[in-house]
C-alpha positions as CSV (number, residue, x, y, z in Angstrom):
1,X,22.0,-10.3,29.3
2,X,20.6,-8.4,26.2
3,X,18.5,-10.2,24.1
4,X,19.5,-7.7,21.4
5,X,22.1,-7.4,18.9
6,X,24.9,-4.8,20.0
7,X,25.0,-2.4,17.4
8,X,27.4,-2.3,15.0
9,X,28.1,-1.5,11.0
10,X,29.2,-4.9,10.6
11,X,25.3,-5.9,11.3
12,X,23.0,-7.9,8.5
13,X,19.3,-7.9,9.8
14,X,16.5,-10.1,8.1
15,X,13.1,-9.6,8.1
16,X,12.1,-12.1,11.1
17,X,13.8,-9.5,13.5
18,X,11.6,-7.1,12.8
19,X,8.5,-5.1,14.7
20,X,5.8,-3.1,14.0
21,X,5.2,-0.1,15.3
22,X,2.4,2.5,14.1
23,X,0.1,1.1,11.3
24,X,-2.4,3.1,9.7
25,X,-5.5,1.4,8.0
26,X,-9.0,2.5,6.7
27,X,-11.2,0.0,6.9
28,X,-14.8,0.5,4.4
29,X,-16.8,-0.2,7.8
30,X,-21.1,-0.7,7.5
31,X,-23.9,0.6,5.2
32,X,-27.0,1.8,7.2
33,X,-30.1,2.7,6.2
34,X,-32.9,4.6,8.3
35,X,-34.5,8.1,9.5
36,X,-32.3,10.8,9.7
37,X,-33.2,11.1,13.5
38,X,-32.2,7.6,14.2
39,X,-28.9,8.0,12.7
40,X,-28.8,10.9,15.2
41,X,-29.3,8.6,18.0
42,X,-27.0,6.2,16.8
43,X,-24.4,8.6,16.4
44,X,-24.9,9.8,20.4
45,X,-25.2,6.7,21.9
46,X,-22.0,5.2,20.2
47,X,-20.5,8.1,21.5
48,X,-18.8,8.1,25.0
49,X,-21.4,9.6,27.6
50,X,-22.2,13.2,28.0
51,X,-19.8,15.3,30.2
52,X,-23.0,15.6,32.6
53,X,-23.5,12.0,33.4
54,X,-21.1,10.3,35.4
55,X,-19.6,6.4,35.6
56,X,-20.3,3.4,33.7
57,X,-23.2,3.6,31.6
58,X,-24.4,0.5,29.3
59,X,-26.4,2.6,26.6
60,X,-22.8,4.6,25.9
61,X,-19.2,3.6,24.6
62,X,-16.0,3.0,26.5
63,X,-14.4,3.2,23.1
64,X,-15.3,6.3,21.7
65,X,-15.5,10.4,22.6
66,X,-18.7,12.5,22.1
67,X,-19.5,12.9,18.9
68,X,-17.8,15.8,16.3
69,X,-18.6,17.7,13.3
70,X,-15.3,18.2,11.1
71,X,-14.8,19.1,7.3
72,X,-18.7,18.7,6.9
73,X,-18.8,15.3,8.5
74,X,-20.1,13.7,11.4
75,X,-16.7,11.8,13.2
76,X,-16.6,9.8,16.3
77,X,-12.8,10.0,18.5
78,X,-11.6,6.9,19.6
79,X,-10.6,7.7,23.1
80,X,-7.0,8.7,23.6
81,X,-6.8,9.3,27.5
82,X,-8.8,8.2,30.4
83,X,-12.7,9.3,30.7
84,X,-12.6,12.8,33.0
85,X,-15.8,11.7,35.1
86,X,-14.6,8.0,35.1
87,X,-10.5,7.8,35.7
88,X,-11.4,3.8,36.1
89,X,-11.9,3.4,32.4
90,X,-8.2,3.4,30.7
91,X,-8.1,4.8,26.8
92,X,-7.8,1.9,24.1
93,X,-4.5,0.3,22.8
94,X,-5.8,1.7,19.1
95,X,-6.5,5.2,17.9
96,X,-8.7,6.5,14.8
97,X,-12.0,8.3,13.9
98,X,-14.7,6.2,13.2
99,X,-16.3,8.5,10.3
100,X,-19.7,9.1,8.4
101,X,-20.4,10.1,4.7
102,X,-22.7,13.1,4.3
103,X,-26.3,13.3,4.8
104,X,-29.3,15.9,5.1
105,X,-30.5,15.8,8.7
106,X,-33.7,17.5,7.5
107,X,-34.7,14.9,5.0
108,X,-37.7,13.1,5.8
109,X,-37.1,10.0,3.9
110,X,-34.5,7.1,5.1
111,X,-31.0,8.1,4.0
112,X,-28.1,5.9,3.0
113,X,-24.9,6.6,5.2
114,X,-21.6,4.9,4.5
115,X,-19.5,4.4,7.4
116,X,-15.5,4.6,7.4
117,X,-13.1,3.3,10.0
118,X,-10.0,5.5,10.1
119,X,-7.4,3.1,12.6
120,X,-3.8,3.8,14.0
121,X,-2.7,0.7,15.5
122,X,-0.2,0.2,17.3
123,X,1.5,-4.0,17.9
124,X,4.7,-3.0,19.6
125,X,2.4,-0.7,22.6
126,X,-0.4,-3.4,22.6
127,X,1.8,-6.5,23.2
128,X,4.0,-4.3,26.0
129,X,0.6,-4.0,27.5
130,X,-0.5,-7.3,28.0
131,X,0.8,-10.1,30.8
132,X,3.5,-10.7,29.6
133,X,5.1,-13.4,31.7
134,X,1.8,-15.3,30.2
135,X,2.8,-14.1,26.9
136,X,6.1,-15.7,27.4
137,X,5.0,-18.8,28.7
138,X,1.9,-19.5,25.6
139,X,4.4,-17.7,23.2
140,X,1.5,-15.8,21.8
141,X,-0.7,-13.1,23.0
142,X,-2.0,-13.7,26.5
143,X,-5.4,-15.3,26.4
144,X,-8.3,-12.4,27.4
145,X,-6.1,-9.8,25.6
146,X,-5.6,-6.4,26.9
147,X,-7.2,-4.3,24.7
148,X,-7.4,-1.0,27.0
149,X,-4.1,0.6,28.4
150,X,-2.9,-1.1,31.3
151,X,-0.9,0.5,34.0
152,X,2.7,-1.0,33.5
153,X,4.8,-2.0,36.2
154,X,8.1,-0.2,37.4
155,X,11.2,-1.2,35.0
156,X,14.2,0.3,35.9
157,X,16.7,-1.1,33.7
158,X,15.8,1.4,30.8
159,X,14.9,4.5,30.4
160,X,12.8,6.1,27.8
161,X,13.8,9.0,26.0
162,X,11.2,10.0,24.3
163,X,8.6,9.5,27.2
164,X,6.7,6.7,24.9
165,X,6.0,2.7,26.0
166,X,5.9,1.3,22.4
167,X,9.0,-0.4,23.2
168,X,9.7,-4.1,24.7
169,X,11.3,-5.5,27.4
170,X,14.9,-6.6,27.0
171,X,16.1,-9.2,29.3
172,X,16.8,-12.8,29.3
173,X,13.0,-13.6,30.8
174,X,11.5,-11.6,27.9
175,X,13.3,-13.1,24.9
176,X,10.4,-14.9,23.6
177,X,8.4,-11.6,22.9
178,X,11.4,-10.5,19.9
179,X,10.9,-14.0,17.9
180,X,9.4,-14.0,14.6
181,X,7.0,-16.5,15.9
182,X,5.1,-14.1,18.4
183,X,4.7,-11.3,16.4
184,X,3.2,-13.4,13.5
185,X,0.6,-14.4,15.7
186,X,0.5,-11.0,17.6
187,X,-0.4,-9.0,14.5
188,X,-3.0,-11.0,13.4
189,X,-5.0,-11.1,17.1
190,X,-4.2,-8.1,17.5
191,X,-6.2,-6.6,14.5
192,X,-9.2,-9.2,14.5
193,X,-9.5,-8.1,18.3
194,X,-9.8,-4.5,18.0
195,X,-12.0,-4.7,15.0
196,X,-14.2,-7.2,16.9
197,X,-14.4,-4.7,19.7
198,X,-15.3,-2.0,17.8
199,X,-18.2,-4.2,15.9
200,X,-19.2,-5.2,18.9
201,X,-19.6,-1.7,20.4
202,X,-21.6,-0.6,17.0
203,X,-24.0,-3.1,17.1
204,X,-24.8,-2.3,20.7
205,X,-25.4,1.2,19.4
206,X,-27.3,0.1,16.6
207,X,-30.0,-2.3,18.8
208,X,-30.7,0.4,20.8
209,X,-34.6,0.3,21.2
210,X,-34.7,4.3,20.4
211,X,-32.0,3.4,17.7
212,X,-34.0,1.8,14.6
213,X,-31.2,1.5,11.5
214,X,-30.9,-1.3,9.0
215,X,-27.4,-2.7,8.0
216,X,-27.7,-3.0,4.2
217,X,-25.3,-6.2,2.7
218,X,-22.2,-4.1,1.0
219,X,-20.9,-5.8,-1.9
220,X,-17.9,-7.7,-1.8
221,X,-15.0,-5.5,-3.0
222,X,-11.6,-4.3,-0.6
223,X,-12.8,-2.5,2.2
224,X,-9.3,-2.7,3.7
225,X,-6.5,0.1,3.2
226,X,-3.3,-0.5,4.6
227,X,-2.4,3.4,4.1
228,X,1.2,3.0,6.5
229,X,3.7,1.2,8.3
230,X,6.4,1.5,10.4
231,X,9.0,-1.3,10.9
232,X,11.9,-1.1,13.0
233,X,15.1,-2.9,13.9
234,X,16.6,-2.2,17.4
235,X,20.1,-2.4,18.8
236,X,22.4,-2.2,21.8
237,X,24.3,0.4,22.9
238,X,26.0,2.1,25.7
239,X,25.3,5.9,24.6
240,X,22.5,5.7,21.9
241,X,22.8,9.7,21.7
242,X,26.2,10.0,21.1
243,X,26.0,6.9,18.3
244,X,22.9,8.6,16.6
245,X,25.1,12.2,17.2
246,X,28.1,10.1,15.8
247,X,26.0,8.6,12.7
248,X,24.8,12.0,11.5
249,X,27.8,13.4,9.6
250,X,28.6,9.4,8.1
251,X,24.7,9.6,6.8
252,X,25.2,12.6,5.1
253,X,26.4,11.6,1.8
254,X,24.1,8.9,2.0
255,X,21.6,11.2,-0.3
256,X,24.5,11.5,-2.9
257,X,23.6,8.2,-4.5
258,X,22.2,8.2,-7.8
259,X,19.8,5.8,-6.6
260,X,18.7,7.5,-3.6
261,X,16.2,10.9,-3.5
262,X,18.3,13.3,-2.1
263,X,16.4,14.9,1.0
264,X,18.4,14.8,4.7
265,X,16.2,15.9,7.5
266,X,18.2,18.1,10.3
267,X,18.6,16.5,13.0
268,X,15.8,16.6,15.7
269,X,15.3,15.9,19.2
270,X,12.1,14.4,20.4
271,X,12.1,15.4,24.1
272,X,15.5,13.3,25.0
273,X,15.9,11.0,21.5
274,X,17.9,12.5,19.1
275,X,16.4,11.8,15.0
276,X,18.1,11.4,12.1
277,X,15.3,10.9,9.0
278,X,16.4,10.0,5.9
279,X,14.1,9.6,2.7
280,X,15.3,6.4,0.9
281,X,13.3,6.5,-1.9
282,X,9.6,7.4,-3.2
283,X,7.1,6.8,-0.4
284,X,10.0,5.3,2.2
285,X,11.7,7.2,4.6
286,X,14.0,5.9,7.8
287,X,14.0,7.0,11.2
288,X,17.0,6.7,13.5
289,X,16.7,7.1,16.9
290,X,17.8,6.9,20.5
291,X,14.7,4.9,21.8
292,X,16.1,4.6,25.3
293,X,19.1,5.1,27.1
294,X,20.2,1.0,26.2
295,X,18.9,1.0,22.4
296,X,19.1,2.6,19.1
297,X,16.1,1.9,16.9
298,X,16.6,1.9,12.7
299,X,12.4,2.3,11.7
300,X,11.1,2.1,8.3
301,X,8.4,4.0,7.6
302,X,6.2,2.7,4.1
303,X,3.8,5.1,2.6
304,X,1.9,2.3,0.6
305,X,-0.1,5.1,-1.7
306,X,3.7,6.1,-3.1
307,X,5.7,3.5,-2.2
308,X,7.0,0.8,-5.0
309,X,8.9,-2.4,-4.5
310,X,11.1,-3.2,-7.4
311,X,13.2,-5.5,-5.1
312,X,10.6,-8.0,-4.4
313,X,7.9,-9.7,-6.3
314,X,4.7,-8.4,-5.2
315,X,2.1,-6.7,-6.3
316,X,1.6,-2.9,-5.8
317,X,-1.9,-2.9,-4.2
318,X,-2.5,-1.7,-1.0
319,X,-6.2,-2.9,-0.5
320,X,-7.2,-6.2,0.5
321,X,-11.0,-8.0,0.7
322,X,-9.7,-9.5,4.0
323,X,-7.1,-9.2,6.8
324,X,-5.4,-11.9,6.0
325,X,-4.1,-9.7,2.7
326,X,-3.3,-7.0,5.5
327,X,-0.9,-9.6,7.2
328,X,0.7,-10.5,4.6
329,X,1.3,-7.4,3.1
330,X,2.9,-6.2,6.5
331,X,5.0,-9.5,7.0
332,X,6.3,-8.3,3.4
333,X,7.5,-5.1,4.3
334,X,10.0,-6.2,7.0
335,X,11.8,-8.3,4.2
336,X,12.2,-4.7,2.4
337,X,12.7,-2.6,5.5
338,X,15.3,-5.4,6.2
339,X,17.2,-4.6,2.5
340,X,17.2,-1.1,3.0
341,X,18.2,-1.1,6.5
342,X,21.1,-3.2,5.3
343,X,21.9,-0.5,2.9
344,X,22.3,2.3,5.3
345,X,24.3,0.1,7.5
346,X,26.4,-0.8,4.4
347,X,27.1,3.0,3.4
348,X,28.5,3.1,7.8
349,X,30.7,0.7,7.0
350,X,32.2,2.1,3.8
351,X,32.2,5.4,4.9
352,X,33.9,4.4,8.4
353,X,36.4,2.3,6.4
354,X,38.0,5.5,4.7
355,X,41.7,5.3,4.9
356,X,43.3,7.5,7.2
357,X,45.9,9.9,6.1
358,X,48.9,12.4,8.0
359,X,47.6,15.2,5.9
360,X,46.2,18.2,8.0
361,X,43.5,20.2,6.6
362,X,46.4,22.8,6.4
363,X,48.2,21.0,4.2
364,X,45.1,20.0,1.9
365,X,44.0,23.8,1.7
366,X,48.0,24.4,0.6
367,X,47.6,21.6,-2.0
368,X,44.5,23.6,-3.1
369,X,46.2,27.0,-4.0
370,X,49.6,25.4,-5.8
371,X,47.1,23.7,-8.0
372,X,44.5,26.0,-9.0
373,X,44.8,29.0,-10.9
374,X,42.8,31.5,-9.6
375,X,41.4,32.6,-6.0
376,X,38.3,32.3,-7.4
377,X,38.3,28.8,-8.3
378,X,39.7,28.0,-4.9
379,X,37.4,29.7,-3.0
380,X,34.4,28.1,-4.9
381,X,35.9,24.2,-4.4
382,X,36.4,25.0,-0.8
383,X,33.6,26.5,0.0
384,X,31.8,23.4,-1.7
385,X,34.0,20.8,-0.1
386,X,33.2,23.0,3.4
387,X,29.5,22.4,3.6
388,X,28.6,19.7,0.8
389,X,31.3,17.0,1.2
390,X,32.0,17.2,-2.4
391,X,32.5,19.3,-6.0
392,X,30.9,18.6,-8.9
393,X,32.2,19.1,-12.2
394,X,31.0,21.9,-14.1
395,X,32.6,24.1,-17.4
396,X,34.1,26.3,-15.6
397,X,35.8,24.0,-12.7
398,X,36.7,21.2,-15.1
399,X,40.2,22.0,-15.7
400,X,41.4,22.7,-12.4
401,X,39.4,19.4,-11.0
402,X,41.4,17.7,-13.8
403,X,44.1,19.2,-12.6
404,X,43.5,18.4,-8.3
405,X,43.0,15.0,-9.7
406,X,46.6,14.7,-11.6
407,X,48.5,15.9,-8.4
408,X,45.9,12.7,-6.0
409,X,44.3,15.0,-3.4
């Protein structure tokens, strides 16, 4: 039994359905103050261990790469795959650069460097990552969180189509992990754990006895960004390619609304998902997709630096002093990827409603040429009816659309 809704345009989702899938957030990270030639040694030892030294070492991070020069800045990789000399150690459920503001490594004198924390976070890949029959039973995150991928064990009632895992189980025994109630408390463990990881892993880099940087107080201002987020809504269904095929041409016209920015993405496959992308105004886009071969996922994507809310009362900001203000913010998003999602599937169901009619396209085209009263003007409103869906009325074509309109076709 499904513990998700069978899709259908007769749906109305609410926000305390939704999930979160990738989150982006910059986080104003630590102030340090020393030698150049310290912060040298800081930089290498909170870097993963050199290609030439092998397993485990304590002095060097299980979080981040070697260190990188890009766009005239010194960057540190968090891991995205498995240490080459060390297949033991698995990549971390979180992605990013942790990065460092310019400096002169010939300067004599202590230097001031600013540190940065660029973060892709992911809720919907760490939570499938944990133990999740413990999950189920504390209905929260598992205590002693997973943090670090975790190999996953062998589920053959779905298949993924686009080859990711940042989807959740769906079956009767895992219907706690879709209520509002876990992922409330799953978002906010989830950041606090992977930002206490990462402090904890700089600080051991910092106290290094060869390492000897001061952390300077930074003043109290909104060192958290919440730069994106993606919510989604999934569904049931026996063939989520075909539906998503199927939605394509109904979507269409869905740019045609005066209240909607009129960009359509082609339709794209991402390895065995077909996409449909729609942009549904300034700054938010949706994604439709065939997430497995059992679901169909509807995600909102919110590009805080453009987006605007005019449906809900909240302020525009997108920095926060705390993470609490990044929770919140978040939680308020799925009430307004909720309304729009409840748009698009409002604009199915009107557009699936159309009347039917005994009319063949031979007739219509007929209709067409006893109306109008040139070739040209026939071959112009056909063309546009052809490949746009519509005709809009201009100088030239308002008399014989006045006319098509008279004779109701």
């Amino acid at each position: 039994m499904s513990t998700l809704p069978e899709f259908s345009f007769e749906l109305v989702v609410r926000g305390k359905q939704a999930k979160q899938d990738l989150i982006e957030l910059v986080i104003d990270h630590r102030h340090f103050r020393g030698d150049p030639d310290y912060i040298g040694a800081f930089r290498h030892h909170l870097g993963g261990p050199p290609n030439a030294i092998g397993g485990p070492i304590a002095a060097f991070s299980q979080l981040f790469g070697r260190p990188k020069f890009r766009d005239g800045q010194h960057v540190l990789p968090i891991r995205d795959s498995a240490r080459g000399a060390n297949s033991g150690l698995r990549p971390p459920l979180f992605s990013g650069l942790y990065r460092f503001s310019r400096y002169s490594s010939t300067q004599e004198a202590e230097v001031d460097v600013f540190t940065k924390l660029h973060l892709s976070l992911n809720p919907t890949r760490f939570l499938r990552h944990q133990n999740l029959e413990a999950s189920v039973k504390t209905r929260a995150p598992a205590p002693n969180s997973r943090f670090f991928a975790h190999p996953l064990p062998e589920w053959t009632e779905e298949i993924s189509l686009d080859d990711n895992d940042n989807w959740i189980l769906d079956a009767p025994q895992f219907s706690e992990l879709h209520k509002a109630q876990m992922w409330e408390k799953l978002m906010e463990a989830y950041l606090q754990g992977a930002l206490e990881l990462i402090d904890i892993d700089v600080e051991r880099a910092r106290s290094l006895e060869n390492v000897g940087l001061h952390t300077c107080a930074q003043p109290e201002l909104r060192p958290f960004n919440l730069k994106s987020v993606e919510t989604y809504f999934e569904f049931r269904g026996s063939d989520p390619i075909r539906t998503v095929f199927d939605l394509h041409p109904l979507l269409e016209s869905f740019g045609d609304l005066a209240v909607r920015a009129k960009d359509f993405e082609i339709p794209k496959w991402n390895k065995n998902s077909r996409v449909v992308t729609l942009q549904l105004r300034v700054g938010v886009t949706l994604k439709i997709c065939a997430k497995t071969d059992k679901r169909i996922r509807f995600e909102v994507k919110h590009d805080l630096s453009e987006a605007r809310f005019p449906k809900i009362d909240a302020p525009r900001k997108h920095t926060f002093p705390s993470l609490k203000g990044v929770v919140r913010r978040i939680n308020e998003l799925r009430d307004d990827a909720a309304r729009e999602v409840n748009d698009v599937l409002t604009h199915l169901r009107n557009r699936s409603s159309i009347p039917a009619t005994d009319k063949t396209a031979i007739d219509f085209l007929y209709d067409i040429t006893q109306v109008l009263s040139s070739r040209q003007e026939a071959r112009v409103i056909i063309s546009a009816l052809c490949h746009h869906g519509c005709v809009a009325s201009t100088r030239e074509l308002a008399g014989a659309l006045k006319n098509s309109k008279r004779r109701e076709f």
